[in-house]
N, C-alpha and C positions, 0 to 999 in steps of 0.2 A: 661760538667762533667758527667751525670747521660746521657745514652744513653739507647731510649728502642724500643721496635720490636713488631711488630702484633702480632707476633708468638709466646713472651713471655704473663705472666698473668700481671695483672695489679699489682701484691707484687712482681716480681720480677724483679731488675733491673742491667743492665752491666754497672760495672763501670769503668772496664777496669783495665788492670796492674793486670789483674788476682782476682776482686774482685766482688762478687756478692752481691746487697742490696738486702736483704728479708725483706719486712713490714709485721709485724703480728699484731695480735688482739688477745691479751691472757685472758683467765678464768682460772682462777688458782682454787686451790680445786676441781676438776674434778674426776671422780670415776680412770680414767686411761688421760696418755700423747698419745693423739691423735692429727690429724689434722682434719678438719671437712668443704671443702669447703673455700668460701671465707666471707669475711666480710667487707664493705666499703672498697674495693680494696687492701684490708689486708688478707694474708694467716692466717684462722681462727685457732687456736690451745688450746686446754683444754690442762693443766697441771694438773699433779695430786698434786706437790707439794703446798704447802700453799704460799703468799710470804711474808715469816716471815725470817727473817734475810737471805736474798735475795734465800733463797732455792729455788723457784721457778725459777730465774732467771739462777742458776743453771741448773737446769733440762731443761730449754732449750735449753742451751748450747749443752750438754750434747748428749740430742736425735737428735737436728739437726746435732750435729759430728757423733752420731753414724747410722743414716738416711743416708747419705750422703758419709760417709765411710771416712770421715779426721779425724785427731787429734783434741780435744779442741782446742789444739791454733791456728790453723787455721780458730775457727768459734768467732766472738768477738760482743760482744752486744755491738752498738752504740746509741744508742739512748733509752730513755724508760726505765730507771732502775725502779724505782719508779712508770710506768706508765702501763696499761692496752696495748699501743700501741707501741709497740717497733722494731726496728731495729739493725738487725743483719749483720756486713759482713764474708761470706763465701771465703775463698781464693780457688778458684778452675778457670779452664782457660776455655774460652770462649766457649769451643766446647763441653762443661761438659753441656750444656742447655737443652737439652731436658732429659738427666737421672736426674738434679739437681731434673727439675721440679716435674716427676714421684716420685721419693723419698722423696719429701718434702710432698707430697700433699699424698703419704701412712703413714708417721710417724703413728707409732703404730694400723695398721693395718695390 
């Protein structure tokens, strides 16, 4: 199912049918929505949003649609509502790999 590559990082992963798994590690209440390196094989990300009635979750949505240059509905949190460690799939095609990476890993810089 999950297939992955030297050449990607260890948060992202091809799941094919045009789907990309992003594993984050989120801080939420941050001064600004940054990325910041990695974190236990999770793309590290401050939020600035609180996560009080899922705003935060929100705001991830949000920046990785607007990082990445798709629609919201094309980005869907799957995993980690409620949790610090969440999973996001991105619908973009397989050859989208190396700008995905570059643009996930500048979010708000």
């Amino acid at each position: 199912m999950h297939k992955t590559s030297e050449d990607l990082p260890a948060w992202l992963i091809w799941r094919g049918n045009d789907q990309w798994l992003v594993q984050l590690a989120i801080r939420s209440g941050a001064k600004e929505t940054r990325a910041d390196g990695e974190f236990d094989g999770r793309l590290k990300l401050f939020v600035k949003a609180p996560p009080i009635e899922g705003r935060a979750n929100q705001t991830i949505v949000q920046s990785i649609a607007s990082a990445v240059g798709v629609s919201k509905s094309r980005v869907n949190l799957v995993s980690g509502l409620k949790s610090k460690q969440k999973s996001i799939v991105i619908e973009m095609p397989r050859e989208a790999a190396t700008q995905l990476i570059e643009q996930l890993a500048s979010i708000g810089h």
